[in-house]
Z-matrix of the N, CA and C atoms (Angstrom, degrees):
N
C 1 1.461
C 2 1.524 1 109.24
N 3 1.516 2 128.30 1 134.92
C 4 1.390 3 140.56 2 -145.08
C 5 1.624 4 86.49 3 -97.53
N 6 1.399 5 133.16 4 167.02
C 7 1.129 6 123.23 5 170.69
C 8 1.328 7 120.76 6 -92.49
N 9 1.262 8 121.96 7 -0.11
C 10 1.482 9 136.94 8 152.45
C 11 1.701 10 112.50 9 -51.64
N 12 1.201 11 99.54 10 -43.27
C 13 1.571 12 110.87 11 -166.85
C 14 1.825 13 101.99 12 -88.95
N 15 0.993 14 106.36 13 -18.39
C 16 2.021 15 118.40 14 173.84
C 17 1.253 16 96.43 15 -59.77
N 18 1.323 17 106.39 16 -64.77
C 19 1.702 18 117.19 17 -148.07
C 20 1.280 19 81.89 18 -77.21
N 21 1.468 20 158.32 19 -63.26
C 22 1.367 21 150.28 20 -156.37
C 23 1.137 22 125.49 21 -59.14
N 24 1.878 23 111.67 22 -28.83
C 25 1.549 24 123.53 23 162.68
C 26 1.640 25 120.04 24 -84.90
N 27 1.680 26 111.33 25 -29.91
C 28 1.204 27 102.35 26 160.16
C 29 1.719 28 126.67 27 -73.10
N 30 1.299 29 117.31 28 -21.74
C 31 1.522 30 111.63 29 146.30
C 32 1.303 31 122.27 30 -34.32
N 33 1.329 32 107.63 31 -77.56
C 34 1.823 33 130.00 32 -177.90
C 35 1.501 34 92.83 33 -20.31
N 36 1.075 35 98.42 34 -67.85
C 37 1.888 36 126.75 35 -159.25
C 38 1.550 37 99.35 36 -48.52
N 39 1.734 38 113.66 37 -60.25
C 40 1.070 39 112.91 38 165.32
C 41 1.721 40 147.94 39 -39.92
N 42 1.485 41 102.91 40 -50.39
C 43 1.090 42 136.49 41 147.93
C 44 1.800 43 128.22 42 -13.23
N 45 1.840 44 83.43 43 -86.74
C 46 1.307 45 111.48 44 161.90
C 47 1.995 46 120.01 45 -44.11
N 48 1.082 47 102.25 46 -77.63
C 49 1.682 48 112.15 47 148.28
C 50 1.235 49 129.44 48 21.25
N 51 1.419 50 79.88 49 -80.48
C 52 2.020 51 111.43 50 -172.38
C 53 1.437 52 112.18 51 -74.95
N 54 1.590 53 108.15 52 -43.64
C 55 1.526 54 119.51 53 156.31
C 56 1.362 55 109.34 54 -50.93
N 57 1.401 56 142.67 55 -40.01
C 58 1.335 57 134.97 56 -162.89
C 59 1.994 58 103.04 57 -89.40
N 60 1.007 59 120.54 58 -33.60
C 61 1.246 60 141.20 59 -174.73
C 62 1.693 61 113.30 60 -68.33
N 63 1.993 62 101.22 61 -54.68
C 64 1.551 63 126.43 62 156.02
C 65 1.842 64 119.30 63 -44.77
N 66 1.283 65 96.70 64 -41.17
C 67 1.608 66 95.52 65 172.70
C 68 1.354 67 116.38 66 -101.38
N 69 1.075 68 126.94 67 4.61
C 70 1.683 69 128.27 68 179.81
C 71 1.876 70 95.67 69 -87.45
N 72 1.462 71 103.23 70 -39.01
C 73 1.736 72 81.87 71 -156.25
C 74 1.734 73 83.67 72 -113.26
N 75 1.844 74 118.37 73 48.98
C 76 1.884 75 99.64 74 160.28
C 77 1.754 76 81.15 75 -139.63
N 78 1.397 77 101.49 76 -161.82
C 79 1.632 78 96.27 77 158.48
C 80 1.413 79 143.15 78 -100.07
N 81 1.546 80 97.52 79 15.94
C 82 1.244 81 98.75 80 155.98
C 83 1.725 82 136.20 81 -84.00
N 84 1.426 83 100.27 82 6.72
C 85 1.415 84 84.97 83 155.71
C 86 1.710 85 123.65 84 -122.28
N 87 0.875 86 111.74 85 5.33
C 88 1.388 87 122.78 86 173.94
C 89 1.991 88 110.92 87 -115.93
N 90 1.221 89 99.78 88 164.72
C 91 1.389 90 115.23 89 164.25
C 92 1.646 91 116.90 90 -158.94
N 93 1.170 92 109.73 91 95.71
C 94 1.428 93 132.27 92 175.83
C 95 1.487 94 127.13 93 -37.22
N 96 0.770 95 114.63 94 122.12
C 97 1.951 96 108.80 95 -169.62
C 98 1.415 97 108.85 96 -155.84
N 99 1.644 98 108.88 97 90.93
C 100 1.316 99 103.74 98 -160.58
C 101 1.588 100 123.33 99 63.11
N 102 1.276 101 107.05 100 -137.80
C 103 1.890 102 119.35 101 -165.42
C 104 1.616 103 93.46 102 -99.08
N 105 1.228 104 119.66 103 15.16
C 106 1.754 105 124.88 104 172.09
C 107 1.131 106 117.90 105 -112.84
N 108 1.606 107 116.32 106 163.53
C 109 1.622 108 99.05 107 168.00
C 110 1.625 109 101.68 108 -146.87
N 111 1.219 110 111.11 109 113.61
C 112 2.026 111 108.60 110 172.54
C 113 1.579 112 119.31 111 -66.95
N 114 0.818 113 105.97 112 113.31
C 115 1.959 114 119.63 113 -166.24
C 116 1.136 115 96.57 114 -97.36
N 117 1.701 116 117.11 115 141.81
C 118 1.481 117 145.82 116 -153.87
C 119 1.458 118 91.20 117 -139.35
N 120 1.388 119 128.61 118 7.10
C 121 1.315 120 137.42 119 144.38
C 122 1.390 121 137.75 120 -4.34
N 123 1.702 122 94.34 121 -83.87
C 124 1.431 123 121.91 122 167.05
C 125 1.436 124 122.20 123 -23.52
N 126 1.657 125 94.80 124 -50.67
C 127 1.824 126 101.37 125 -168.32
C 128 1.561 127 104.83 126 -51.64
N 129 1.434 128 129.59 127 -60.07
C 130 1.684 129 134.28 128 -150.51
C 131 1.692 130 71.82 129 -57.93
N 132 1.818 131 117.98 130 -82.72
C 133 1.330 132 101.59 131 -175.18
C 134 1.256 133 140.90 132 -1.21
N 135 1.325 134 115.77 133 -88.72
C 136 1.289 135 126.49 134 171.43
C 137 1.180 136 138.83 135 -48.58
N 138 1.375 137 109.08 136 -27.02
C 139 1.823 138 117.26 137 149.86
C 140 1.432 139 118.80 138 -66.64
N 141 1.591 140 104.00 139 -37.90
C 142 1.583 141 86.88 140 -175.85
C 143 1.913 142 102.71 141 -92.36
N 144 1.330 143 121.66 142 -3.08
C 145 1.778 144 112.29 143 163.10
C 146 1.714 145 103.64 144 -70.77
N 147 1.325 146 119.10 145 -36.83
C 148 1.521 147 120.02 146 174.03
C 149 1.439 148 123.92 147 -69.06
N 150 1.217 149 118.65 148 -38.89
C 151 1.613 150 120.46 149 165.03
C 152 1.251 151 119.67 150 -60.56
N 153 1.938 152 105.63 151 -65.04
C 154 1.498 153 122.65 152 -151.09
C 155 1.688 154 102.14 153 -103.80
N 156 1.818 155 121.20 154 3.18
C 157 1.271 156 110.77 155 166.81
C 158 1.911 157 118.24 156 93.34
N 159 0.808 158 114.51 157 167.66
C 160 1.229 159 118.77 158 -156.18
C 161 1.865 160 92.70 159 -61.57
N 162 1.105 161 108.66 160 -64.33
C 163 1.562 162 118.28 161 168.72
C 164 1.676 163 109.60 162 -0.84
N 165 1.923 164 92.59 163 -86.58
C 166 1.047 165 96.57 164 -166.90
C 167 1.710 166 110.09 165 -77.80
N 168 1.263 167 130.50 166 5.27
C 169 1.490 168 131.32 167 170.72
C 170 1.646 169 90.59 168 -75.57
N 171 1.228 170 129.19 169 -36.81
C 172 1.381 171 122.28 170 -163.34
C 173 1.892 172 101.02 171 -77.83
N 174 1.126 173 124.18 172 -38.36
C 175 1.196 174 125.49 173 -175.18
C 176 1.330 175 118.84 174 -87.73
N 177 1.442 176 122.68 175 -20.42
C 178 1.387 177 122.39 176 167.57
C 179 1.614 178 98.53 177 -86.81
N 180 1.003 179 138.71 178 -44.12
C 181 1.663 180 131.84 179 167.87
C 182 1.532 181 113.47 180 -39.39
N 183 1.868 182 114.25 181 -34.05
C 184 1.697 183 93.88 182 -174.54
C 185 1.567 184 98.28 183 -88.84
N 186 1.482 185 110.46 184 -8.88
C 187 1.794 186 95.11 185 178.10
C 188 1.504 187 104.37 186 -67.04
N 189 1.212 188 114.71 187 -31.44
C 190 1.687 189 102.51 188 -161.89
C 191 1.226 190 87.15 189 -90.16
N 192 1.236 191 160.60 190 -31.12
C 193 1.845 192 141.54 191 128.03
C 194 1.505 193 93.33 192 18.27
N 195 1.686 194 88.59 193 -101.33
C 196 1.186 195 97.01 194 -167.50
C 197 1.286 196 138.88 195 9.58
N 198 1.778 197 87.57 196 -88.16
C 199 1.304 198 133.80 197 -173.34
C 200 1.625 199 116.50 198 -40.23
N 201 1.725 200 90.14 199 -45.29
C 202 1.872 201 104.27 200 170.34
C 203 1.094 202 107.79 201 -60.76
N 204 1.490 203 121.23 202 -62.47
C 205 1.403 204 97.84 203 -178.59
C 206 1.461 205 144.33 204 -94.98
N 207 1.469 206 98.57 205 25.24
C 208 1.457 207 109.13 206 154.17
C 209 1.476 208 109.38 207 -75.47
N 210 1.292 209 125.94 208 -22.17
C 211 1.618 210 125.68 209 179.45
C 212 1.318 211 98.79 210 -63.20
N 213 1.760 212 126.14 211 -41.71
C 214 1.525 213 106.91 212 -164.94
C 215 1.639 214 116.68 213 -72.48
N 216 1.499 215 111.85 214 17.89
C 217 1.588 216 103.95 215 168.49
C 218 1.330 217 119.34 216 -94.35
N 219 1.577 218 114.38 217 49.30
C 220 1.267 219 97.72 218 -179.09
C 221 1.234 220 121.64 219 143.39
N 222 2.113 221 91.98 220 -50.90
C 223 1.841 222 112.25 221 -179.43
C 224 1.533 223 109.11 222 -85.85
N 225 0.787 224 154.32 223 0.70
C 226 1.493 225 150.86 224 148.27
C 227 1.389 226 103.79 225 -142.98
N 228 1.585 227 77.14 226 154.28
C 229 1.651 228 118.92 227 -163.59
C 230 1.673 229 105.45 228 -64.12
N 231 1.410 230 87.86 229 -61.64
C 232 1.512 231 84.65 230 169.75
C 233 1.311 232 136.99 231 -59.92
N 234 1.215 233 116.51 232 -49.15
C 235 1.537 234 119.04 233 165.67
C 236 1.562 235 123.74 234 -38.44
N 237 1.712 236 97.60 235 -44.29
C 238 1.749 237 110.05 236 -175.69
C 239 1.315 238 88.86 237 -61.92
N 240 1.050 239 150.68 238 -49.95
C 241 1.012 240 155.08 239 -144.85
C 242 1.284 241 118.13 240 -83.83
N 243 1.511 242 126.17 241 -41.62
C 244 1.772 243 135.73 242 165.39
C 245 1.324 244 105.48 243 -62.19
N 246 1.587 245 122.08 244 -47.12
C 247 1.174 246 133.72 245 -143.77
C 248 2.053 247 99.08 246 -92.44
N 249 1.299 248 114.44 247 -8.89
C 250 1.425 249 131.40 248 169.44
C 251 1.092 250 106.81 249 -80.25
N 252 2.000 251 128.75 250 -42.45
C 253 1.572 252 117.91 251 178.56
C 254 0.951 253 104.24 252 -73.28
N 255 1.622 254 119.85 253 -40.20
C 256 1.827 255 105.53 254 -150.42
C 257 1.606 256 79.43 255 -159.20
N 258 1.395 257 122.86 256 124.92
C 259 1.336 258 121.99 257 145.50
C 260 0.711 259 121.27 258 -104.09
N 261 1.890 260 148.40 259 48.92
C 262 1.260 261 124.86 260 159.44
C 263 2.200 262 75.89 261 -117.71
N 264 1.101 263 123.29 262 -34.68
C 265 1.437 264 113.20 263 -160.62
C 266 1.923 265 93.25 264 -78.31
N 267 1.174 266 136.79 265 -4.99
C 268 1.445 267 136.38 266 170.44
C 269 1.645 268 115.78 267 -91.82
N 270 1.570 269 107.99 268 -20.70
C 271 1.465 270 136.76 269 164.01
C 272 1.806 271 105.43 270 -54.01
N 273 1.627 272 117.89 271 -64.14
C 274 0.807 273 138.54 272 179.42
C 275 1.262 274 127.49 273 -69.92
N 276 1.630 275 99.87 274 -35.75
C 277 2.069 276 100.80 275 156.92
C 278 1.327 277 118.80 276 -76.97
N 279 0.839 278 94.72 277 -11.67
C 280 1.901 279 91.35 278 179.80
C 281 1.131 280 123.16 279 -88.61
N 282 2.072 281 124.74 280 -30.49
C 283 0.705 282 125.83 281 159.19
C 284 1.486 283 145.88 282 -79.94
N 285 1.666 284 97.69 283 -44.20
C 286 1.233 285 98.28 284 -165.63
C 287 1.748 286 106.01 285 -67.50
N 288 1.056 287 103.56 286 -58.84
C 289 1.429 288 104.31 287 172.32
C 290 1.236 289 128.48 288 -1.73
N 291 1.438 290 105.56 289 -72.25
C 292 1.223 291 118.82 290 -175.16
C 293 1.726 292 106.80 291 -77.91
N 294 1.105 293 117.29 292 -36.76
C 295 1.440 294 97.87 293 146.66
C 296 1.309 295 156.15 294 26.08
N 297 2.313 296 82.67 295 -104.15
C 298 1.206 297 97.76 296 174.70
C 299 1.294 298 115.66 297 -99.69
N 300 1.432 299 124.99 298 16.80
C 301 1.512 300 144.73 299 147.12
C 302 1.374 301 111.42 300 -38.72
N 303 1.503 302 112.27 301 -58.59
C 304 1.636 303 121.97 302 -172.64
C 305 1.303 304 101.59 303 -75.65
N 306 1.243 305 139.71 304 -39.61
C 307 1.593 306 141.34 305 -146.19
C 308 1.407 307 85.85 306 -84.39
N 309 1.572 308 121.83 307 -63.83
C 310 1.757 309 134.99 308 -172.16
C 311 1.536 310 91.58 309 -45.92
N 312 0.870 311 113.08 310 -54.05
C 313 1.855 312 111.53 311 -155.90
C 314 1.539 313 99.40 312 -65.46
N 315 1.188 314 135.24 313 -42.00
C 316 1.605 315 139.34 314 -133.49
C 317 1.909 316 76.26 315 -95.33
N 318 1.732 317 105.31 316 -61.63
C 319 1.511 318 104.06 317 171.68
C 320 1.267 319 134.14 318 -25.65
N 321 1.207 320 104.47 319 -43.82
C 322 1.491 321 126.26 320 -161.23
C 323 1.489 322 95.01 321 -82.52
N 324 1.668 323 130.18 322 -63.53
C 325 1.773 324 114.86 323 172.83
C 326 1.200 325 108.12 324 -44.26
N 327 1.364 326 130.18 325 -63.60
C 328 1.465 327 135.14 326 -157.51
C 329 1.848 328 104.74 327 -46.25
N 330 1.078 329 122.66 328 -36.82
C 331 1.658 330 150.66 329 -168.06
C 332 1.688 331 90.29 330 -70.49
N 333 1.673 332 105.84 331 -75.54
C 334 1.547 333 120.01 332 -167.22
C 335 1.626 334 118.84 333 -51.99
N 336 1.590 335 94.38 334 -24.79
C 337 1.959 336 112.12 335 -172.18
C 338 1.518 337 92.95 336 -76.04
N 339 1.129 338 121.01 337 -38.06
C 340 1.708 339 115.62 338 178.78
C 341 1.410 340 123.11 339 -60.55
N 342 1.790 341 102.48 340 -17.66
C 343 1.137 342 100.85 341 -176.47
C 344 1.878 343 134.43 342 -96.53
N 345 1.174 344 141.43 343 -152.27
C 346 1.017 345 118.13 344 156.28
C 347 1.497 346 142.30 345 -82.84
N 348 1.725 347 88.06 346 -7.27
C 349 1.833 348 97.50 347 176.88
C 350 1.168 349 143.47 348 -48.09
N 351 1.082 350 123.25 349 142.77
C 352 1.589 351 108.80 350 -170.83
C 353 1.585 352 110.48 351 -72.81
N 354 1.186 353 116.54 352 143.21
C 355 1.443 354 122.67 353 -145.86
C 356 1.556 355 106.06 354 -76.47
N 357 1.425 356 125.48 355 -34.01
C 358 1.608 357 130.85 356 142.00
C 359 1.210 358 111.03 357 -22.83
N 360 1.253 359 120.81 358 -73.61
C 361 1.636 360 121.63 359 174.25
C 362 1.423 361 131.36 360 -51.02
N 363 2.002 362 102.66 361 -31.13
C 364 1.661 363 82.67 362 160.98
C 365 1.625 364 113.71 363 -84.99
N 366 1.297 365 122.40 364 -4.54
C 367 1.324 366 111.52 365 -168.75
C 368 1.790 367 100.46 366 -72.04
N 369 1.309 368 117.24 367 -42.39
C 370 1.643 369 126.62 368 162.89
C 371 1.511 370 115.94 369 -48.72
N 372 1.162 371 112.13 370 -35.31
C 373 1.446 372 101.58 371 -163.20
C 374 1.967 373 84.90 372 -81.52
N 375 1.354 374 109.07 373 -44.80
C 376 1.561 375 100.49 374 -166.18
C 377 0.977 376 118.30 375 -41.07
N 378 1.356 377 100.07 376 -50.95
C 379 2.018 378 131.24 377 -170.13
C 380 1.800 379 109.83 378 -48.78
N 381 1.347 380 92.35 379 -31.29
C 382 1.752 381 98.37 380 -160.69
C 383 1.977 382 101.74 381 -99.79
N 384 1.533 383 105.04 382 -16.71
C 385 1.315 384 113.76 383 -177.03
C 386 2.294 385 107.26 384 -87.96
N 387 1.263 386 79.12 385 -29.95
C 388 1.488 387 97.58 386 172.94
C 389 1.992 388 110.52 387 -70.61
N 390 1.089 389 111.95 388 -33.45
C 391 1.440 390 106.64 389 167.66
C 392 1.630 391 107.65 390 -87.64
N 393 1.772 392 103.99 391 -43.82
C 394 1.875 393 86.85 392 -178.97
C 395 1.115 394 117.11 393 -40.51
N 396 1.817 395 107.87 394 -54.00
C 397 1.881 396 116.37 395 -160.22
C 398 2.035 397 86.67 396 -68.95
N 399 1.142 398 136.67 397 -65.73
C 400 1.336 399 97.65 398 -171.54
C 401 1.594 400 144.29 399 -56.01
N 402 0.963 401 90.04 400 -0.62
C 403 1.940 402 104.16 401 -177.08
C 404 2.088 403 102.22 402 -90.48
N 405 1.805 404 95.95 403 -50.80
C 406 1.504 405 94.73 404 -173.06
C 407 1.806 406 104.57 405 -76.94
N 408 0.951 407 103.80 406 2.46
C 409 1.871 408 98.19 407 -159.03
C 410 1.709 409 83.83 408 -93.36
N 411 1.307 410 105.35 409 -63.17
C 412 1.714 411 114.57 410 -178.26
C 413 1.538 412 116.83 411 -40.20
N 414 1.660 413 113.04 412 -45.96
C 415 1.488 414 114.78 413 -153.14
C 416 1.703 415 72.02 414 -87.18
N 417 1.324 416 133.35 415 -59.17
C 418 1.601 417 111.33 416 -170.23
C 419 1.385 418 108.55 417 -43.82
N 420 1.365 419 114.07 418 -64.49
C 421 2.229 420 99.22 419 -176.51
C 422 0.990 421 109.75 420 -36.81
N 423 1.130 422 133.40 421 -54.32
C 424 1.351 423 149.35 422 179.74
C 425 1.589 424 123.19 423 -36.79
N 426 1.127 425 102.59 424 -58.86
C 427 1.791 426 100.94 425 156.96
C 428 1.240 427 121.19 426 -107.53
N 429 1.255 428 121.94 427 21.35
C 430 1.637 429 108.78 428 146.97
C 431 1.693 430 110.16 429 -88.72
N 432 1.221 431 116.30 430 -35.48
C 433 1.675 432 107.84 431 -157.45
C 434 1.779 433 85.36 432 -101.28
N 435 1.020 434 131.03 433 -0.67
C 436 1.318 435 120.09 434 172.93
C 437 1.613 436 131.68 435 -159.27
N 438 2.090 437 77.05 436 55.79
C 439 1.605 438 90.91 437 -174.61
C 440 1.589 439 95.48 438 -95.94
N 441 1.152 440 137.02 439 13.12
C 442 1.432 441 130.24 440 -165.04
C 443 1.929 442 91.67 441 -132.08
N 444 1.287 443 132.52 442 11.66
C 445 1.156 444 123.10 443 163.08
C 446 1.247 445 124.40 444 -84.85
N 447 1.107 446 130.56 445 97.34
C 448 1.499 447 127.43 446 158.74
C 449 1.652 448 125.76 447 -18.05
N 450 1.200 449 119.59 448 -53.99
C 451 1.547 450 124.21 449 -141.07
C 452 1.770 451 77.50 450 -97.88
N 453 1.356 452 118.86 451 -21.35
C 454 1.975 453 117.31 452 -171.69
C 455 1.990 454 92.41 453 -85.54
N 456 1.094 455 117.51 454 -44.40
C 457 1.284 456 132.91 455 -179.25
C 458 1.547 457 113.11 456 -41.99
N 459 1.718 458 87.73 457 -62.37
C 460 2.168 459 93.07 458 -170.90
C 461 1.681 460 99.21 459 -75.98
N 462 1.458 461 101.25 460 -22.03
C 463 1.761 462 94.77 461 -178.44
C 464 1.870 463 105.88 462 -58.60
N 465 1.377 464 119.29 463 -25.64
C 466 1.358 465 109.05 464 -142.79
C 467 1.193 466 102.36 465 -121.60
N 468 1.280 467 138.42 466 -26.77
C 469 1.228 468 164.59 467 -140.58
C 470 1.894 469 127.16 468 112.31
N 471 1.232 470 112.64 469 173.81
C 472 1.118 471 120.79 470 156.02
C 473 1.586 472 160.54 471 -102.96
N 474 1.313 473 81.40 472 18.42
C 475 1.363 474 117.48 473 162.40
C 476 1.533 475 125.50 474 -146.67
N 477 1.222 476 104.46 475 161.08
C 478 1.743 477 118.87 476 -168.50
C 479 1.507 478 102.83 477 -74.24
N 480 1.693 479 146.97 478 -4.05
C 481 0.692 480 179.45 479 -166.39
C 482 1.725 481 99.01 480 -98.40
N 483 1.317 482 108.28 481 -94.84
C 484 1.431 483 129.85 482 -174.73
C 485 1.656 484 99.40 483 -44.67
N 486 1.622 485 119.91 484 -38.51
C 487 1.442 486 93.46 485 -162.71
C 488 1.443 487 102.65 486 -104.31
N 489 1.693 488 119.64 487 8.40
C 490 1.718 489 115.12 488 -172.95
C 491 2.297 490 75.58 489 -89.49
N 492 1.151 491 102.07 490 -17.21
C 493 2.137 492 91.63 491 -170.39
C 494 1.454 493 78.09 492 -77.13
N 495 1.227 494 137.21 493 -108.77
C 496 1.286 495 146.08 494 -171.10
C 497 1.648 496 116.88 495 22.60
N 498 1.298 497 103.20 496 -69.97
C 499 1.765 498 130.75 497 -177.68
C 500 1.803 499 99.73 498 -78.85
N 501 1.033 500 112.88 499 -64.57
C 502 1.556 501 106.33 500 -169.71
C 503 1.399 502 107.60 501 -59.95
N 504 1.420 503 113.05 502 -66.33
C 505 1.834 504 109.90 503 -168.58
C 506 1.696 505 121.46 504 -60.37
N 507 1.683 506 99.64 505 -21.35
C 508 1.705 507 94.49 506 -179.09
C 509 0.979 508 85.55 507 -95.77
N 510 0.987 509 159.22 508 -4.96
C 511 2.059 510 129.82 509 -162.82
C 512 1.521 511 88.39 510 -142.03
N 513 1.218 512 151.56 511 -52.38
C 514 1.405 513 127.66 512 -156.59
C 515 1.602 514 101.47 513 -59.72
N 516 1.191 515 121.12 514 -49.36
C 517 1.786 516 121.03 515 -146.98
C 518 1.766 517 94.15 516 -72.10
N 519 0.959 518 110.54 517 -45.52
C 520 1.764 519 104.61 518 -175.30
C 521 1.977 520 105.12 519 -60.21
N 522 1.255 521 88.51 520 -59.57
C 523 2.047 522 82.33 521 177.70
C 524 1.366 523 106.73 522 -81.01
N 525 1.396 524 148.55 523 22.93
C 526 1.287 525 130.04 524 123.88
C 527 1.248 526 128.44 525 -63.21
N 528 1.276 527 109.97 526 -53.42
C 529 1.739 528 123.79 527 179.73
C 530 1.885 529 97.55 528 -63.35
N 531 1.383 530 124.26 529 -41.15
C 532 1.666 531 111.42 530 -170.72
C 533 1.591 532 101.80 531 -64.27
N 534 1.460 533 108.67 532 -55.17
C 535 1.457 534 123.21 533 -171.53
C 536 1.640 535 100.98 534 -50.98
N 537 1.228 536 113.76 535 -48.71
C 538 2.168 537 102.20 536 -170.59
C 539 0.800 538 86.19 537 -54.36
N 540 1.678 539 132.25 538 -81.25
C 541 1.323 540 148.24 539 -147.54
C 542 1.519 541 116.95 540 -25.14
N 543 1.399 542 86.41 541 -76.72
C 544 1.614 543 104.28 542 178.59
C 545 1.333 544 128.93 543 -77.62
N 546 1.459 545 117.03 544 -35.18
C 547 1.601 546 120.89 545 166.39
C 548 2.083 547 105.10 546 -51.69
N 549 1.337 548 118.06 547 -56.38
C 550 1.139 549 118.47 548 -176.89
C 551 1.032 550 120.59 549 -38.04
N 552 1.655 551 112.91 550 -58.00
C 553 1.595 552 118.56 551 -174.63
C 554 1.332 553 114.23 552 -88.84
N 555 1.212 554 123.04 553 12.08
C 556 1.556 555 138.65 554 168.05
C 557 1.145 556 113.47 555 -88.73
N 558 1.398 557 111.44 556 -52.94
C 559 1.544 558 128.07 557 -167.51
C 560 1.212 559 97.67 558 -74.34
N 561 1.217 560 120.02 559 -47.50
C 562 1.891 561 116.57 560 -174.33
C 563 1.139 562 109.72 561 -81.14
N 564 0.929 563 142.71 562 18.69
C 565 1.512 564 155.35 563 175.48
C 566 1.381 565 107.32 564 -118.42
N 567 1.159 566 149.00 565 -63.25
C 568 1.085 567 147.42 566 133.24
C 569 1.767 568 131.08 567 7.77
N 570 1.338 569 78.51 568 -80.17
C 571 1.677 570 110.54 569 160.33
C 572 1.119 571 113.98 570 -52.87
N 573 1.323 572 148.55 571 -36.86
C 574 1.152 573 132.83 572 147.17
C 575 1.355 574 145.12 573 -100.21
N 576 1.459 575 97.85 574 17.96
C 577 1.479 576 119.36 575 151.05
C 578 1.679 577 99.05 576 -76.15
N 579 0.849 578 143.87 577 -44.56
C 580 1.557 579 143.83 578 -164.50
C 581 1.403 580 111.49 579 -70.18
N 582 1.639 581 108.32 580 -50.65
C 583 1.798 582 100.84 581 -177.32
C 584 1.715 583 100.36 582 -69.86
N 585 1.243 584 122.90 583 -36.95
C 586 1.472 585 118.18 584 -177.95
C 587 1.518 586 106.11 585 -51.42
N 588 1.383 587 126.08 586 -41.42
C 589 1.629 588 127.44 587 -166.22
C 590 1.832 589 96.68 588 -60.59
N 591 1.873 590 91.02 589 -40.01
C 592 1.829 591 101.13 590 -161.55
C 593 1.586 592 115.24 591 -45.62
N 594 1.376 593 99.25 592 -50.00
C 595 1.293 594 143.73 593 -169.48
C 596 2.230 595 113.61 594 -47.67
């Protein structure tokens, strides 16, 4: 990679970033529902794991880390709330997750481009794998490092049952359907703003 082409992806990266950072602290990246919140997150992610590659899916995933758990000081209920039993294991749900959300997702185009699909379709399939892995990656941290908390327990339900319904059925189906939607026609738009620059 030329150092013309460094500085142009660390832009992207940048870019992307500020957008992820911009929607964490207005309401465009959250939507509140009760002691939950459905995150519109994913999308900056997942465009920039689809543009800029597993790399940069991995590094825009730990900003929106971050970003989550800068919410548990205060800005969500829930977070205040993990981050009161245990803050280094609410440290660790917030981040890694999302993480390896970006890294899986960016993987996952790079994988699909080899294949014969039509390239629309991997941008959908990414888009929609980028909300699964954040919903299943989260609710797993989630009850391993805080299947023995009480005060996370009565918040959510009382059973392991009750709280994978809780988290999955209200929040996955809305940021699957935002994330295809919009990652697709973002990403392919994008995407071909880029080979035109190449060109």
């Amino acid at each position: 990679m030329t150092k013309q082409n460094t500085t142009k992806r660390l832009a992207e990266i940048a870019v992307l970033g500020a957008i992820i950072v911009l929607m964490s602290f207005t309401p465009l990246g959250y939507l509140k529902i009760g002691p939950l919140s459905i995150t519109f997150l994913t999308i900056p992610v997942a465009i920039g794991a689809i543009v800029l590659g597993a790399s940069g899916g991995l590094i825009l995933g730990t900003i929106f880390g971050l970003t989550s758990f800068a919410q548990c000081f205060g800005m969500d209920a829930f977070g205040t709330l993990l981050f009161g039993v245990n803050p280094l294991f609410t440290a660790i749900l917030c981040i890694l997750p999302r993480a390896a959300m970006g890294y899986l997702t960016g993987l996952c185009f790079e994988l699909l481009k080899k294949t014969e699909i039509k390239q629309t379709f991997a941008y959908a399939i990414s888009a929609f794998l980028a909300s699964a892995l954040n919903t299943v990656l989260f609710v797993s941290a989630l009850l391993l490092l805080f299947r023995n908390s009480e005060p996370v327990i009565e918040n959510l339900g009382d059973s392991v049952i009750k709280i994978i319904g809780v988290l999955v059925t209200t929040n996955s189906l809305v940021e699957a359907v935002a994330a295809t939607v919009l990652v697709t026609i973002i990403a392919k738009a994008v995407m071909e703003a880029v080979e035109k620059r190449r060109k």
